[in-house]
N, C-alpha and C positions, 0 to 999 in steps of 0.2 A: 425598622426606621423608615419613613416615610419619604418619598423624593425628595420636598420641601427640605424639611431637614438635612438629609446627607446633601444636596447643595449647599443651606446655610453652611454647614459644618465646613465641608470643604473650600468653602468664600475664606470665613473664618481663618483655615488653616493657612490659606493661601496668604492671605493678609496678617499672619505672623500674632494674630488675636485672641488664641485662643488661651493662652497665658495669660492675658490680660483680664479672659472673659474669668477667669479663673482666681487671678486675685482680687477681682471686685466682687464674686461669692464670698471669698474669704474673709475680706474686708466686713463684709453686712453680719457675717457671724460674731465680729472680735469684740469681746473675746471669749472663746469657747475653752479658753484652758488659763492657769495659771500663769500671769504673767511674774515674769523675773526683772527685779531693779538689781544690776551690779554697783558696786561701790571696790574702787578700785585700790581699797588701803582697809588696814586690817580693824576689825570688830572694836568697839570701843572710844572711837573719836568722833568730829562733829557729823562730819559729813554720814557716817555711819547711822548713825542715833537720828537725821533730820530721814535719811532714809526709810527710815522704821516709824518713824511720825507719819511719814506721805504713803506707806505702804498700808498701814494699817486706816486711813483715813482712805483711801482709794477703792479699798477690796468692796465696801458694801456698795459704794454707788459703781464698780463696774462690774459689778456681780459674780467674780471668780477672787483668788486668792492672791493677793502680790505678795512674791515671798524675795529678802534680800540673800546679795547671795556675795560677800568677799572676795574677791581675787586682789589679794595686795604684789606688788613688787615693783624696784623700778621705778619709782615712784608716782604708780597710779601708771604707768605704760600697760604696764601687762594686761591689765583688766580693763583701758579704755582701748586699747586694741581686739581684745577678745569682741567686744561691744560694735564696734566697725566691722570686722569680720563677718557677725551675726546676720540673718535672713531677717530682710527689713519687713517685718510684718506684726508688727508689736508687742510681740512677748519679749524682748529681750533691752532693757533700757539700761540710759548708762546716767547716777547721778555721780556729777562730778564738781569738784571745786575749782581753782582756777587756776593751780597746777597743771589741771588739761593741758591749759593753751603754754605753759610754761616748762612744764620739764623734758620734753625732747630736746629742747634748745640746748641744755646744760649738760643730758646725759650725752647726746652725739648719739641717738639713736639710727641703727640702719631703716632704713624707709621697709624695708624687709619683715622688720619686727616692731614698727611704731603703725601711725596711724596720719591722717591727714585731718589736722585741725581745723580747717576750714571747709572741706570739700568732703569729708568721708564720714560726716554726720548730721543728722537733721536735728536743728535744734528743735527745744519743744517749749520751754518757758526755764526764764530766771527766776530761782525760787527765793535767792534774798543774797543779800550781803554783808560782811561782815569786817569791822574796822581792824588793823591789826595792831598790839600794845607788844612794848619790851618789858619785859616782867624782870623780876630776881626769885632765887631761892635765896637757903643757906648757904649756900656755895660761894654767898659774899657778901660782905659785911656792908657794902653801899645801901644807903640808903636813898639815892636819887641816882640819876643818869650821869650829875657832874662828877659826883664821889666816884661810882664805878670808871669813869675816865681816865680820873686823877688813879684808880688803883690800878686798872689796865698796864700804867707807866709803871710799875713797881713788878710786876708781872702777869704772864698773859691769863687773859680772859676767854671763856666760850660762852657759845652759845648755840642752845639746842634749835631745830628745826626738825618738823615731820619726815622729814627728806629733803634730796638735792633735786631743785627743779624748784621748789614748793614758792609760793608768793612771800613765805617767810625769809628762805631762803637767799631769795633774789634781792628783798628789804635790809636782810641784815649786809648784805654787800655793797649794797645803794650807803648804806648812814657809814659802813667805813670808811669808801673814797669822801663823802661828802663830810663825816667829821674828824677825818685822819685817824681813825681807832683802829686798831686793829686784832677787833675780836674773831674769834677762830672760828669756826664753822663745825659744829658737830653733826652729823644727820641722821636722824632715826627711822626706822621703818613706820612712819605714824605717830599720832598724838601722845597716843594713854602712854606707849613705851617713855618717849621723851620725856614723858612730865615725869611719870615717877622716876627717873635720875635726877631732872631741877630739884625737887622736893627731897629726895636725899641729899641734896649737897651735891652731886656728883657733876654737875655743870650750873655754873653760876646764874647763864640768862637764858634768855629766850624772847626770841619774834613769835606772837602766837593771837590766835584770836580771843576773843574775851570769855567767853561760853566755858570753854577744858579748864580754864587757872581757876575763875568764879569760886569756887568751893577752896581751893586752894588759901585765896586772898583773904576769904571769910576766916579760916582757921590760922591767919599768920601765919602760911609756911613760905608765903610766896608775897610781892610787891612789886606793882604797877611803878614803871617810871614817866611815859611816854604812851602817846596813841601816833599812829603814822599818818594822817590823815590831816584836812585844812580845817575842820572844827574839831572844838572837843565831841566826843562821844555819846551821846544820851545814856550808853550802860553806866559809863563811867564819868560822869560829871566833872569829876573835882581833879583828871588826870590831862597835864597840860601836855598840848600836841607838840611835836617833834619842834615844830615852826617857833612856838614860844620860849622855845630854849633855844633857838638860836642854829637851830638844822634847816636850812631852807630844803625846796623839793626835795624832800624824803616823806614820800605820798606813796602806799600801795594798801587798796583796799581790794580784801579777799571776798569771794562771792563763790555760787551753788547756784548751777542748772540742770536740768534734764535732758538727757539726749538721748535720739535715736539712733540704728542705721541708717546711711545715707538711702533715700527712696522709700523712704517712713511713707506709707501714704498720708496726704492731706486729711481723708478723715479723721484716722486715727491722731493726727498731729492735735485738731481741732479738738477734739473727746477730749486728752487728754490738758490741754492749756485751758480748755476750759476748766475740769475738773479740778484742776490744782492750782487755778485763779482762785474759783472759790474757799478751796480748803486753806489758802496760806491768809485768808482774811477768818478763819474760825478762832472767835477768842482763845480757845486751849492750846490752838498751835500756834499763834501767834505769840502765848505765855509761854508755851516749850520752845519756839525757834528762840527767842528772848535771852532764855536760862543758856542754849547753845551759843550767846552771842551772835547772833544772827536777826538782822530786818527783812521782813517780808519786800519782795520786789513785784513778781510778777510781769504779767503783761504780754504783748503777745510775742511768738515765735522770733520775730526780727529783732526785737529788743538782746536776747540770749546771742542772737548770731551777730551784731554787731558788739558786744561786750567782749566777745570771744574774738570776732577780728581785729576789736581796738588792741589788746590786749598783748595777744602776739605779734601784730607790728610794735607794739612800744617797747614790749621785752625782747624782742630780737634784736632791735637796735641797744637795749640797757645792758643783755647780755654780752653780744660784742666788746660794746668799750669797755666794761668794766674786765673784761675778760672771766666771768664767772665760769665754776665747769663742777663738775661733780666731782667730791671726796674720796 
C-alpha cells in the first residue's frame, strides 16, 4: 500500500468514512442479490396477491429475483417490525396496508416489540387505494343495511375483520357509535380466513374491501350494503355510500404502500418509486390491482409519508374516544 493511500485511509478512518465509503460501493451494486418484499398477513389476501403482481413485474427490470415472504401475526405487527429491524440496504421491504399506521394503537403494543410509524421507516411510494364496503353473507337474511339494523334489535349481529387494528376494524367501530348499532367485532387472522366463515354463514357481515368479496358477490353468497367513503365507488356503482343512508362521517378509506428501513438510501428509494410508478400504470396491473379492489395511486415518496402521518394522527385520536382495543 502505497503512502498516498494509508494516509487517505487513515483520513478516512479518522473522519469515521469509512462505512460510508462502504455503503456507497454497496449502493452502486444493488442489487446483487435477491430482494425480499414482506407482507405482514398470511398468503391469500389482497395485500398479499398486489405483492406478487409488484414482485413479479420488478424482478426483470432490477435484474435479480423479488421473492415474497409472510410473516403474519398481530395483526401485521410482527412482520412490519421484523421490516424496521432489517439492515437498510434494500433487500428487505415492507408492503403494507394501512393497518401499519393503525394497529399498535388498538393492540397496546410494547415499543419493545412494535415499531415507529413514522420515524422507523422510509417510505418508498403509495401503490393505490382502496374504498371499504359492509358486505352480508348467509349468516343473515337482511337484505339492505336498514333490515340488518332493524335485525341487530331482535338479536346480536357480527361482523368479520382481517384483524383488530385493521382500517375495517376501526370502521366497524366508527358506524356503531355513529349509528347506535351494536354489531360485535370478530377478528380473523386475515382475509381468505374471514371470508370463508361470512360465506358459510358463520358471521353475518363484514367491513372489507371490494377486490376478496368480488367473486363472492358475482356467485350470490354474499351482498354489498354500503361503501365508507364521500362518493360512490367506480368498482361498485349502483352501491349507495354510507352518507346516503343517513350515516354521516363514517369515511375510512384503506390504501398499500412500500416501505423500507429507516436510512433506505435515497438511491435505492428513487430506483425504486420510480419503477413501481411506472408498473402501477401497466394495463394488466392496473386490470389485476382493479379485480383486488384497489386504484392505482403512486407518486413520489412524501405522498406515502404523509398518508401514513395523516392517518395515525386521526386514528389515534378515533381510537381514544371511541375507546376501541383488541378482542
Amino acid at each position: 500500500m502505497s503512502f498516498p493511500t494509508k494516509l487517505l485511509r487513515s483520513l478516512m478512518l479518522g473522519l469515521g468514512l469509512v462505512g460510508a465509503a462502504s455503503a456507497a460501493l454497496a449502493q452502486g451494486n444493488w442489487p446483487s442479490k435477491p430482494i425480499t418484499i414482506v407482507v405482514a398477513y398470511p398468503a391469500g389476501g389482497d395485500t398479499d396477491a398486489l405483492a406478487r403482481v409488484f414482485a413479479e413485474k420488478l424482478a426483470p427490470r432490477l435484474g435479480q429475483p423479488v421473492l415474497v415472504d409472510n410473516k403474519p401475526g398481530a395483526s401485521g405487527v410482527i412482520g412490519s417490525a421484523f421490516v424496521g429491524k432489517a439492515q437498510p440496504d434494500g433487500y428487505t421491504l415492507l408492503l403494507a396496508p394501512n393497518t401499519f399506521a393503525m394497529a399498535q394503537l388498538v393492540l397496546k403494543t410494547s415499543p419493545q416489540a412494535g415499531y415507529d410509524v413514522t420515524n422507523g421507516f422510509t417510505p418508498i411510494i403509495q401503490t393505490g387505494a382502496q374504498p371499504l364496503f359492509i358486505a352480508a353473507g348467509p349468516g343473515t337474511k337482511a337484505k339492505s343495511l336498514k333490515e340488518a339494523m332493524e335485525e341487530s334489535k331482535k338479536g346480536e349481529l357480527a361482523y368479520a375483520s382481517p384483524g383488530s387494528g385493521s382500517p375495517m376494524h376501526v370502521l366497524g367501530e366508527m358506524f356503531n357509535k355513529s349509528a347506535g348499532a351494536n354489531f360485535r367485532h370478530v377478528p380473523y387472522r386475515g382475509v381468505a380466513p374471514a371470508l370463508t366463515d361470512i360465506a358459510g354463514g358463520h358471521v353475518p357481515l363484514t367491513w372489507m374491501t371490494y377486490g376478496p368479496i368480488a367473486p363472492y358477490i358475482a356467485d350470490g353468497k354474499m351482498r354489498l350494503f354500503a361503501v365508507a367513503q364521500a362518493q360512490r365507488s367506480p368498482l361498485a356503482p349502483d352501491v349507495p355510500t354510507l352518507g346516503e343512508l343517513g350515516y354521516k362521517n363514517v369515511e375510512v378509506t384503506a390504501w398499500n404502500g412500500l416501505y423500507g428501513p429507516k436510512g433506505l438510501p435515497p438511491e435505492i428509494v428513487k430506483t425504486l418509486n420510480t419503477q413501481l410508478n411506472d408498473i402501477i400504470k401497466m394495463p394488466d396491473v392496473v386490470a389485476k390491482m382493479k379485480t383486488l379492489g384497489t386504484i392505482p395511486v403512486g407518486g413520489a415518496p412524501d405522498v406515502l409519508a404523509k398518508t401514513t402521518a395523516a392517518d395515525l394522527e386521526r386514528f389515534t385520536r378515533v381510537v381514544k374516544e371511541l375507546g376501541i382495543q383488541a378482542d
